[in-house]
C-alpha positions in Angstrom: -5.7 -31.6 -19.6 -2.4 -30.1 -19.9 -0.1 -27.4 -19.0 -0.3 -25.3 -22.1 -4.4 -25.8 -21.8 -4.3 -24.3 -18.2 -1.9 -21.1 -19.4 -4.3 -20.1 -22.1 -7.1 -20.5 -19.6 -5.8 -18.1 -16.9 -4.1 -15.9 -19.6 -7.7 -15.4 -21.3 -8.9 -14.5 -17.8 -6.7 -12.4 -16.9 -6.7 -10.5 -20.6 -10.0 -10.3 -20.7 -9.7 -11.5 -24.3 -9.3 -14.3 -27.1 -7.8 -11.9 -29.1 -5.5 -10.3 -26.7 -3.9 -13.8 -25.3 -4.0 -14.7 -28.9 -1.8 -12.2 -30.0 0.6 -12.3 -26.9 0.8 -16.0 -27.0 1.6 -16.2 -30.8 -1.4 -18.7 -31.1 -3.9 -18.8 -33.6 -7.7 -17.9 -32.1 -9.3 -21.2 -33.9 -6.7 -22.9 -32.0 -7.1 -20.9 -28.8 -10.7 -21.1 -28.7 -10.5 -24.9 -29.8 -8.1 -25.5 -26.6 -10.7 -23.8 -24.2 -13.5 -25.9 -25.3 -11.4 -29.4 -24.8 -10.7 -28.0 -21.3 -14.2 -27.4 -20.8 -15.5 -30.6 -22.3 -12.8 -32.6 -20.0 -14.2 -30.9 -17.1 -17.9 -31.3 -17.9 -18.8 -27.9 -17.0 -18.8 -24.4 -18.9 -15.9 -22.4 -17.8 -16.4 -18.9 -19.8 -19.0 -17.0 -20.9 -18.3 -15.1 -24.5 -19.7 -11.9 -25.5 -19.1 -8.8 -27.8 -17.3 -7.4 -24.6 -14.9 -10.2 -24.1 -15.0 -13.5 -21.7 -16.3 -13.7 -18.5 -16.2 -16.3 -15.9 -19.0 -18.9 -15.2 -19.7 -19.8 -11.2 -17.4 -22.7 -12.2 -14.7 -20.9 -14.1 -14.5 -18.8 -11.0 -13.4 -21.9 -8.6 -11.2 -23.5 -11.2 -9.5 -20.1 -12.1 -7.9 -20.1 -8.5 -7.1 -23.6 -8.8 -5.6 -22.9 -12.2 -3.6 -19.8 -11.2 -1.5 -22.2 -8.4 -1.0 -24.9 -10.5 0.4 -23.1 -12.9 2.7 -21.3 -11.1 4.0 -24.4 -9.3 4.5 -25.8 -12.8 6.7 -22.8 -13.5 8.7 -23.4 -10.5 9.4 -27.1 -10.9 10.5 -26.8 -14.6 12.9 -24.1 -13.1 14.4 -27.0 -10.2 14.8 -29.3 -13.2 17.1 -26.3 -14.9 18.4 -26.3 -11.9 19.4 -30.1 -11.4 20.6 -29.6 -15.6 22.8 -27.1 -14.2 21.0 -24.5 -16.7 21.4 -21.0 -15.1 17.5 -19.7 -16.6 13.7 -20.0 -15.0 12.4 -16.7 -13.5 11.6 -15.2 -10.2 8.6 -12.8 -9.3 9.2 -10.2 -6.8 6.3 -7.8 -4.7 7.9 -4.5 -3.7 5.8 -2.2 -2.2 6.5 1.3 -2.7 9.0 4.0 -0.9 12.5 6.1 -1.8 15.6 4.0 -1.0 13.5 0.4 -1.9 12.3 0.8 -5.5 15.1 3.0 -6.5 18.1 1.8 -4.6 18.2 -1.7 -2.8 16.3 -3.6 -5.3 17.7 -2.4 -8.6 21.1 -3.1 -7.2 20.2 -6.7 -6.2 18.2 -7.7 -9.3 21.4 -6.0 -11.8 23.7 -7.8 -9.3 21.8 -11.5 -9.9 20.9 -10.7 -13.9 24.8 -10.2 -14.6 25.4 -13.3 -13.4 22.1 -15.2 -14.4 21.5 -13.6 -18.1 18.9 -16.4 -18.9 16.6 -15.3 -15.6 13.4 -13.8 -16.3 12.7 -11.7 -13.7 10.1 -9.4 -12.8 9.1 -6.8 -10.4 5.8 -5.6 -9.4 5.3 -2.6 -7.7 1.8 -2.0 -5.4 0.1 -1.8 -2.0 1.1 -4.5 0.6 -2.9 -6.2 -0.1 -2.4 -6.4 -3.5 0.3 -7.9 -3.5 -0.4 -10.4 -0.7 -3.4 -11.5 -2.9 -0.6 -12.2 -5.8 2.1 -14.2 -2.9 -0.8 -15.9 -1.6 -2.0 -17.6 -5.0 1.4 -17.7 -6.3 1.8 -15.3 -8.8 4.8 -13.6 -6.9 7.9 -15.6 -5.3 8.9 -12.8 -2.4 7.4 -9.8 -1.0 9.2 -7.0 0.3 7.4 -4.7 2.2 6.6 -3.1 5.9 6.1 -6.2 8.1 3.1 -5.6 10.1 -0.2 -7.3 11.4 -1.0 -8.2 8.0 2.2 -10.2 7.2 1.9 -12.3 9.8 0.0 -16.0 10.0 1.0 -19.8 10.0 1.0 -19.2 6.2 3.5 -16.6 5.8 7.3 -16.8 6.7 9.1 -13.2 7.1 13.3 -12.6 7.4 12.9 -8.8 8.6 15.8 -7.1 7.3 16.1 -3.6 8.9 14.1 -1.6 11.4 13.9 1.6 10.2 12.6 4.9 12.5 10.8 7.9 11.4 12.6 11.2 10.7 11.4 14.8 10.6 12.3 16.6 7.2 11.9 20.1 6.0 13.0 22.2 2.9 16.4 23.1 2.2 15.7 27.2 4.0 13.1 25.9 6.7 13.4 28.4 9.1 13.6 25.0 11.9 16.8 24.8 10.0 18.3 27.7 12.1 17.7 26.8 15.7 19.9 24.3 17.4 17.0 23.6 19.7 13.6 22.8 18.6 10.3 23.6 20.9 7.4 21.7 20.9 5.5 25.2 20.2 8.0 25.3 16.9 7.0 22.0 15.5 3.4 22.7 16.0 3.8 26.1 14.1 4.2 24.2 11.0 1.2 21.7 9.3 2.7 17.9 9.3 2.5 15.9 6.1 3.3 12.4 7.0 2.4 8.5 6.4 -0.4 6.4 8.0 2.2 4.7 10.2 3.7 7.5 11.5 0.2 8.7 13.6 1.4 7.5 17.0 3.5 10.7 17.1 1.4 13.0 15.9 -0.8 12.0 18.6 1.8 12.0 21.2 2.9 15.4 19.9 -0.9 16.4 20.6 -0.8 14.7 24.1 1.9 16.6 24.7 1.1 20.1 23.8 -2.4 19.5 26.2 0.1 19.1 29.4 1.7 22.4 28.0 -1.2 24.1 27.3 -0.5 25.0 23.6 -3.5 24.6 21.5 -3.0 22.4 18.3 -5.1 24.2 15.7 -4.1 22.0 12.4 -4.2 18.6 11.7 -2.0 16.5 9.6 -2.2 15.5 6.1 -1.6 11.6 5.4 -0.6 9.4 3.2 0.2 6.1 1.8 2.5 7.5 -1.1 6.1 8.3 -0.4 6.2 10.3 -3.4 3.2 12.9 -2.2 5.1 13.4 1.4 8.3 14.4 -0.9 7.0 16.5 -2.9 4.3 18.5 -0.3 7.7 18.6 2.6 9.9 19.9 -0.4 7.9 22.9 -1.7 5.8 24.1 0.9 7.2 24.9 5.1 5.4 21.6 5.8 7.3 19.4 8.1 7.3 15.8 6.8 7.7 12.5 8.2 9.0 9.6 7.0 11.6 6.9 7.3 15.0 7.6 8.1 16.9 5.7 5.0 14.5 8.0 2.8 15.4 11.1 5.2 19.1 10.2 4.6 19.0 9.6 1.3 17.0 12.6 -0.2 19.3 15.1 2.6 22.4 13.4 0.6 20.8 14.7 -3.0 19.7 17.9 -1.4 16.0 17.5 -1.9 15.2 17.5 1.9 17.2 18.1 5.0 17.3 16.0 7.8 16.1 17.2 11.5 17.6 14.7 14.0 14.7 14.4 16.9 17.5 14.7 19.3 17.0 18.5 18.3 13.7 18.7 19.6 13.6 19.8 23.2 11.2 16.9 24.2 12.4 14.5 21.9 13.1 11.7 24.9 9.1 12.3 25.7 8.6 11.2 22.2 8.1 7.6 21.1 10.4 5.6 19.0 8.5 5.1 16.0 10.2 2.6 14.0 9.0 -0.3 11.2 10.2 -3.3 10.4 11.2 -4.1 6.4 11.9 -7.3 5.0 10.9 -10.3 2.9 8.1 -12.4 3.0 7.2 -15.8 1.0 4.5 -18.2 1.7 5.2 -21.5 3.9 3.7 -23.7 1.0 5.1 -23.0 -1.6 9.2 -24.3 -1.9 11.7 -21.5 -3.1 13.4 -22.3 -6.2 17.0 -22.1 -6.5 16.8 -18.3 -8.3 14.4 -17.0 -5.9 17.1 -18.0 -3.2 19.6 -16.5 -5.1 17.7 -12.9 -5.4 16.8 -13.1 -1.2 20.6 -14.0 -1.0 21.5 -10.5 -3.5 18.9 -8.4 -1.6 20.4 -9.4 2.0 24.2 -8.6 0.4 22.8 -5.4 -0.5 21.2 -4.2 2.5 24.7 -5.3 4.4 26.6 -2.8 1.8 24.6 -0.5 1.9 24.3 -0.3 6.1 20.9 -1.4 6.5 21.1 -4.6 7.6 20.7 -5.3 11.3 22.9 -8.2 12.5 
């Protein structure tokens, strides 16, 4: 058994296909399907089932499949510390981002052009999803560093986490908002718009609601959630919704002119309010040993978040 036999393996897996790893590894299909049946016949069991579909995995293909996926990508990491030690400036790194304004489109691009001008070898790539896909992928090894919210689900004996920046939630509204024209804001005025805001962000709604009952003032809409960044944008931007979301995002899409930015100091119960705030940084698992280019992209990403006011020291 060797390396190249377990990268075909997990590639036909994860392709679905002979023919697709075939053509994406530049390898023949005799000689792909030849290399699959040596693995098998080494291990003594049947590893994939073939159809007119494609391939699918055998009880026993299933528990070697997660075997495979690790090895591999430890393989891929210790040719990288030889490159290293050779004083070769290549290998690759695999980050997790998980989605938001002010991530995706401004501290990471500026860290990964900041280490690929200097690195022009590096292979790096970014993958953009929900924080439990993409703990599946850190997890097994597939990605090198997460960065995402650090919650309850970041946290373990397996995980390690650098938090980076806490950042608190922000009310927005549309450049013309009519909230945009009173120097004080009244619970009764917030509640006289619908919210749109995400998941995390609940606690206030429901003190906003707490609130109102001591008052008296009936709360006749509920809030619109969601996990997408993008959605709270768009509905706070073209409708008298007020939206909530993170305060680098509030500051950054005020500074473009998308949004504007209501400071809760505005609001005339804002110090009965709770400080909402979420903690973002990197994550990596304990096991598994950074190579010398992952360090070097946590290193960029930390130099950006300093330059760019984010970082808490």
């Amino acid at each position: 058994m060797d390396q190249k036999q377990l990268e075909r393996f997990v590639d036909v897996v994860e392709s679905g296909s002979l023919s697709r790893t075939s053509k994406r590894l530049n390898v023949s299909q005799p000689a792909l399907s030849k290399s699959l049946r040596l693995l098998e016949e080494q291990l003594g069991v049947r590893l994939l089932d073939r159809g007119p579909r494609g391939v699918k995995l055998t009880i026993f293909g299933e528990t070697f499949y997660r075997r495979a996926r690790s090895v591999t990508a430890e393989l891929r990491r210790a040719n990288d510390d030889l490159e290293h030690i050779k004083g070769r400036l290549t290998g690759s790194v695999s980050l997790g981002v998980t989605p938001g304004p002010g991530i995706l489109d401004q501290i990471i691009p500026k860290a990964v052009m900041r280490i690929a001008l200097k690195r022009p070898d590096l292979r790096v790539r970014v993958r953009s999803g929900t924080i439990s896909e993409l703990l599946v992928d850190l997890h097994r090894g597939d990605l090198d560093l997460l960065f995402t919210v650090l919650d309850e689900r970041t946290k373990g004996p397996d995980l390690k986490v650098q938090k980076l920046f806490d950042d608190n939630f922000s009310l927005v509204v549309r450049t013309g908002h009519q909230l945009l024209q009173q120097k004080e804001i009244s619970l009764q005025d917030l509640l006289s718009s619908r919210w749109v805001m995400l998941e995390d962000a609940l606690p206030l709604w429901e003190s906003v609601c707490k609130l109102a009952a001591q008052e008296g003032i009936e709360v006749k809409t509920r809030p619109i959630e969601s996990n997408s960044m993008v959605f709270l944008r768009e509905v706070a931007r073209k409708t008298d919704f007020i939206g909530i979301m993170p305060s680098y995002s509030a500051e950054m899409n005020s500074a473009t002119g998308n949004l504007r930015h209501i400071p809760l100091e505005r609001v005339s119960s804002h110090n009965l309010l709770p400080n909402l705030a979420r903690p973002l940084g990197l994550v990596h698992a304990v096991e598994i040993e950074l190579t010398e280019a992952t360090k070097a992209l946590l290193r960029s990403i930390n130099t950006v978040c300093i330059e760019m006011n984010m970082l808490r020291k």
